[in-house]
SEDOPA-935445 format. One record per residue (C-alpha): residue in three letters; residue number from 1; y, z, x. Coordinates in steps of 0.1 Angstrom, whole numbers, always signed. Last residue first. Layout:
residues N
(sedren ala; NUM; (Y; Z; X))
...
//
This chain:
residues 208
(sedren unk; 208; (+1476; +1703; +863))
(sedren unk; 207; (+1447; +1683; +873))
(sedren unk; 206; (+1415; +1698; +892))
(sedren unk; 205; (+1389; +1677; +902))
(sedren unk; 204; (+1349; +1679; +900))
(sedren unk; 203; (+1332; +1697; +926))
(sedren unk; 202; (+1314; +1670; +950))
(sedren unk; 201; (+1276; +1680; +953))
(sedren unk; 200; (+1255; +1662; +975))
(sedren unk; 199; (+1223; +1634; +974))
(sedren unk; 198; (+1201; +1624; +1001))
(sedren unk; 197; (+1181; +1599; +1004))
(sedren unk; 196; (+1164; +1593; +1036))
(sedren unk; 195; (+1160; +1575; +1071))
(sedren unk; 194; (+1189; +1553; +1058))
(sedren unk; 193; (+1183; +1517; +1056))
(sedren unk; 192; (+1207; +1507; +1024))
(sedren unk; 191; (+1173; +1510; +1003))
(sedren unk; 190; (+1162; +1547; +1018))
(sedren unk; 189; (+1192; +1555; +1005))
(sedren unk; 188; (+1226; +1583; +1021))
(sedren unk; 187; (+1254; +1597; +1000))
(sedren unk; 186; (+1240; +1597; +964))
(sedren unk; 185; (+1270; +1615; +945))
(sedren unk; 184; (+1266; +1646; +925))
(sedren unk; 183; (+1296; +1648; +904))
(sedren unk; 182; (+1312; +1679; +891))
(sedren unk; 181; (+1305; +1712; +871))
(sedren unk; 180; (+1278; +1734; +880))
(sedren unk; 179; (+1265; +1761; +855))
(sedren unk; 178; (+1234; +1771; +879))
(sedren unk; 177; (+1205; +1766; +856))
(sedren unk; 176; (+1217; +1736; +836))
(sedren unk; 175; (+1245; +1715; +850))
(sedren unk; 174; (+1223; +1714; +884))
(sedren unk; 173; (+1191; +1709; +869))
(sedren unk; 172; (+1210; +1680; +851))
(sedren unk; 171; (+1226; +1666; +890))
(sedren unk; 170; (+1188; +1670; +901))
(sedren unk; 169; (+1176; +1646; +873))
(sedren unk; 168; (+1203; +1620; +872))
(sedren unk; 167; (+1200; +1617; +907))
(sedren unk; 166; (+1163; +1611; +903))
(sedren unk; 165; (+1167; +1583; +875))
(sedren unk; 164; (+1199; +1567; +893))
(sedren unk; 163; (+1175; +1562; +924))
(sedren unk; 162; (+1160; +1533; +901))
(sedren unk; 161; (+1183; +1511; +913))
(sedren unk; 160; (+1175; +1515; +947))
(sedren unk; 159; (+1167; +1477; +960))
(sedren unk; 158; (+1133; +1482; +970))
(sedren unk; 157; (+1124; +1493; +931))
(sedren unk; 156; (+1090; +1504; +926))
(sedren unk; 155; (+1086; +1518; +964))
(sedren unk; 154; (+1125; +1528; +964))
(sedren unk; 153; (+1122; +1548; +926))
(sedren unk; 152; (+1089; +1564; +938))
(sedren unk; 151; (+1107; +1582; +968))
(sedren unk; 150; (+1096; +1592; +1000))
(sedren unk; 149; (+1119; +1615; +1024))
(sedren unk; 148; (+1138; +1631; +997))
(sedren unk; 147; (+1170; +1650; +1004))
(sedren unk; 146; (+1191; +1672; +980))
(sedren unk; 145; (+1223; +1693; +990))
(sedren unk; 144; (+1244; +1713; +976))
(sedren unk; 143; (+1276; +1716; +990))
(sedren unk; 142; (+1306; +1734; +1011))
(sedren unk; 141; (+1287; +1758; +1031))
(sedren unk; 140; (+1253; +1745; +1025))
(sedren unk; 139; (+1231; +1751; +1003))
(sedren unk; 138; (+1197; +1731; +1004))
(sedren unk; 137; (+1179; +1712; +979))
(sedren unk; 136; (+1135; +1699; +992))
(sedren unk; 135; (+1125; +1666; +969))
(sedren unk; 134; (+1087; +1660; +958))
(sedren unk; 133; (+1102; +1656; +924))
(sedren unk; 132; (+1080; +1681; +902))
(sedren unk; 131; (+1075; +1711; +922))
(sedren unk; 130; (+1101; +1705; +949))
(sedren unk; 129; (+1129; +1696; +926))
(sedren unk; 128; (+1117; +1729; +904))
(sedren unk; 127; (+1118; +1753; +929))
(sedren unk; 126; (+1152; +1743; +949))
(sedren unk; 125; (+1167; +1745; +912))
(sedren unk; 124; (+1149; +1779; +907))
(sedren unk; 123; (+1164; +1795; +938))
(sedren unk; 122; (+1193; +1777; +927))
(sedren unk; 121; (+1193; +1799; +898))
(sedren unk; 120; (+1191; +1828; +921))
(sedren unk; 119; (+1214; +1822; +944))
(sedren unk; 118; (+1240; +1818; +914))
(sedren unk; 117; (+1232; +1848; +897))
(sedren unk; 116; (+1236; +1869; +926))
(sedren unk; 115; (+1269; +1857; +933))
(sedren unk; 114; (+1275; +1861; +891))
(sedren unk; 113; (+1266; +1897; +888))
(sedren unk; 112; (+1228; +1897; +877))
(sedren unk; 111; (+1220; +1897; +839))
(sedren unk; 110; (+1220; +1857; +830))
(sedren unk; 109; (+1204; +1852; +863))
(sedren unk; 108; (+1172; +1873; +851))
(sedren unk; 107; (+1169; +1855; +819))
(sedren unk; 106; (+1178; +1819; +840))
(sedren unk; 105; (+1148; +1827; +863))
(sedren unk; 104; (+1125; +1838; +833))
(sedren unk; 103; (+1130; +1802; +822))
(sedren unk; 102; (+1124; +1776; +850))
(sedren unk; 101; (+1094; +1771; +848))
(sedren unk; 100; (+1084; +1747; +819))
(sedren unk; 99; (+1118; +1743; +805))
(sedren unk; 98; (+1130; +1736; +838))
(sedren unk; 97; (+1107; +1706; +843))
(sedren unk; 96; (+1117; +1694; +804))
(sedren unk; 95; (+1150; +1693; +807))
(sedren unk; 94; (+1153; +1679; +848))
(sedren unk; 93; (+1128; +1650; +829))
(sedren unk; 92; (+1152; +1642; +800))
(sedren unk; 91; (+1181; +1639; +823))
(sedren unk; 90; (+1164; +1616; +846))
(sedren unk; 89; (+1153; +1596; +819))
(sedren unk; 88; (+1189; +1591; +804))
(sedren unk; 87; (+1204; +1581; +836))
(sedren unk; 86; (+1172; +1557; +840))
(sedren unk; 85; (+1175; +1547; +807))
(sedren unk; 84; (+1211; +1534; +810))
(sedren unk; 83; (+1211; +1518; +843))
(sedren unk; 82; (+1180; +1499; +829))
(sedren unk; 81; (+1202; +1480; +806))
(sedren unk; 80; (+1196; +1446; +816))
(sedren unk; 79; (+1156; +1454; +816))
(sedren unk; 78; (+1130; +1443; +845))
(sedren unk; 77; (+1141; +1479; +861))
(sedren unk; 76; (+1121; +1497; +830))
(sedren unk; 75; (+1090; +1481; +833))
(sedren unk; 74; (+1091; +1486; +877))
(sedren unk; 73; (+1097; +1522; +866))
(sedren unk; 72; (+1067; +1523; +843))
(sedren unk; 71; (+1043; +1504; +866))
(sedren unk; 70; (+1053; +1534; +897))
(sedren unk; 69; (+1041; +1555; +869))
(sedren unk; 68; (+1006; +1542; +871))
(sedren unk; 67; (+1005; +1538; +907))
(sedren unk; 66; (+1013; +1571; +910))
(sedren unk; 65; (+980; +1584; +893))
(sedren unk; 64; (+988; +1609; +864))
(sedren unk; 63; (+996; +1647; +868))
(sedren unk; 62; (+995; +1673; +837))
(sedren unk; 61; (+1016; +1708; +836))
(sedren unk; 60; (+997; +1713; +801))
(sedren unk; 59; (+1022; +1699; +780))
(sedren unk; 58; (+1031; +1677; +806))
(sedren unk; 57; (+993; +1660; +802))
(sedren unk; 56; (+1001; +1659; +759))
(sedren unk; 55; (+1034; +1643; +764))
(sedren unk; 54; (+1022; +1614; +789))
(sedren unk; 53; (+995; +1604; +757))
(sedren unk; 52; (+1019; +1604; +733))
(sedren unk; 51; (+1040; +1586; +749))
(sedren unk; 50; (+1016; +1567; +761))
(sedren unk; 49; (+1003; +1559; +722))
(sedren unk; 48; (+1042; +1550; +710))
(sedren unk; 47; (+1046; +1525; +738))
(sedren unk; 46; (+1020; +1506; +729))
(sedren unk; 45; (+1022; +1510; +692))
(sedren unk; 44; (+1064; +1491; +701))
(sedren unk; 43; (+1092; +1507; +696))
(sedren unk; 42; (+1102; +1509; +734))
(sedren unk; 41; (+1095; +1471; +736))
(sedren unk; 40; (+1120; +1462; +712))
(sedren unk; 39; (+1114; +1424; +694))
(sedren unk; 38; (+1086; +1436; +666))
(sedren unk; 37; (+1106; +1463; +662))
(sedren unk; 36; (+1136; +1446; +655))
(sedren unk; 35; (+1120; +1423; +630))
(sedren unk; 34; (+1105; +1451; +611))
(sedren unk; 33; (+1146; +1467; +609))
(sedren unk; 32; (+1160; +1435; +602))
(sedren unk; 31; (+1159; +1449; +565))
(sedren unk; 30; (+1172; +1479; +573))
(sedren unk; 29; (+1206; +1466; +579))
(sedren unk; 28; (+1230; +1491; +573))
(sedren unk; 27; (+1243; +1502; +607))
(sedren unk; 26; (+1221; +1533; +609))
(sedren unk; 25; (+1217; +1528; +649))
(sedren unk; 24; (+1184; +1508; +663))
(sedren unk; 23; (+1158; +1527; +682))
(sedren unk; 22; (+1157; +1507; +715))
(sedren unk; 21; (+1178; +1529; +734))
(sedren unk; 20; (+1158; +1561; +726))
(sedren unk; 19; (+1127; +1542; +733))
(sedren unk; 18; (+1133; +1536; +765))
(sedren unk; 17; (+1143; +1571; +772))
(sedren unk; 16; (+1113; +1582; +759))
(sedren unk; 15; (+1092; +1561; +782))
(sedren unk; 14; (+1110; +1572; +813))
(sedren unk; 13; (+1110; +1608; +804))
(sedren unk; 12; (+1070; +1607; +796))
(sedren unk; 11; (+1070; +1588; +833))
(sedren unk; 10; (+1086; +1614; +850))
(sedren unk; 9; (+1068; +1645; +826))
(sedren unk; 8; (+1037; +1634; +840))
(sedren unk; 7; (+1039; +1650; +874))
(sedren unk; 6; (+1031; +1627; +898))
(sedren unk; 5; (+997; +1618; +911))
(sedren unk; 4; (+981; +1607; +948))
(sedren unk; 3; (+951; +1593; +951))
(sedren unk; 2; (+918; +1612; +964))
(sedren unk; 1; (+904; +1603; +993))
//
């Protein structure tokens, strides 16, 4: 039986992210800079090489075992500021998954009046979250909705912390092909006993 695989981009995302808050700010002191390195896990040659590696499988719409990536989220929750990358991961991996499909949908919404335009990006949203999250979006009346049954983040992370990186995620895909403005708030968890997670859209508020 073969294992299962996630799309590489997750934990390429994951792995940049960490690396992105690790890579110290111009603040004029180059000369800790070797010492820093040595003390940052996301700058480390380890890090570097599966970067690398995770880049060159997404590249080509690549998988990698689940066990694998379910290490890199377990890496990432051991860290104080793991909130942070997994807001930042999520983001990076909604980028790159509608990058690699989700062009000619956003050419063709860009021309259609903007009803049309709308069902069709989230034609592409709903097409991309299933492709490379494993998570089904539905419109309702009111909302946007997106459920997972299983989740990587609760298997690595019981507690749900690591939900942040796949809310992150659908709330960018969101912001990018359909032009929605608001929160997207994470209503029901498999980690506070709910039979899923589900996520919904809350339009952002008005002030005069």
């Amino acid at each position: 039986m073969p294992k299962p695989t996630v799309a590489s981009l997750i934990p390429l995302s994951l792995l940049e992210a960490l690396r992105n808050l690790d890579t110290p700010v111009e603040d004029g002191m180059e000369e800790l800079a070797e010492e820093i390195v040595v003390r940052r896990l996301g700058l480390s040659p380890t890090v570097a090489a599966q970067i690398q590696r995770y880049r060159q499988s997404a590249e080509r719409g690549g998988k990698v075992d689940s066990d694998e990536v379910l290490s890199v989220f377990r890496l990432v929750g051991r860290r104080p500021d793991a909130a942070l990358v997994f807001a930042d991961a999520g983001r990076r991996a909604a980028r790159y998954a509608a990058h690699s499909r989700g062009r000619s949908s956003r050419t063709l919404a860009r021309m259609s009046p903007s009803s049309v335009a709308r069902r069709i990006a989230l034609r592409s949203v709903t097409r991309l979250a299933r492709t490379f999250f494993e998570a089904e979006v539905s419109d309702r009346a009111a909302a946007v909705e997106v459920t997972m049954r299983t989740s990587l983040s609760i298997v690595a992370l019981p507690g749900g912390e690591a939900c942040l990186f796949y809310g992150s995620a659908y709330l960018e895909l969101l912001r990018g092909l359909t032009g929605f403005e608001g929160a997207l708030l994470h209503e029901h968890c498999l980690a506070r006993g709910h039979d899923v997670c589900v996520w919904r859209t809350a339009a952002a508020e008005v002030y005069e």
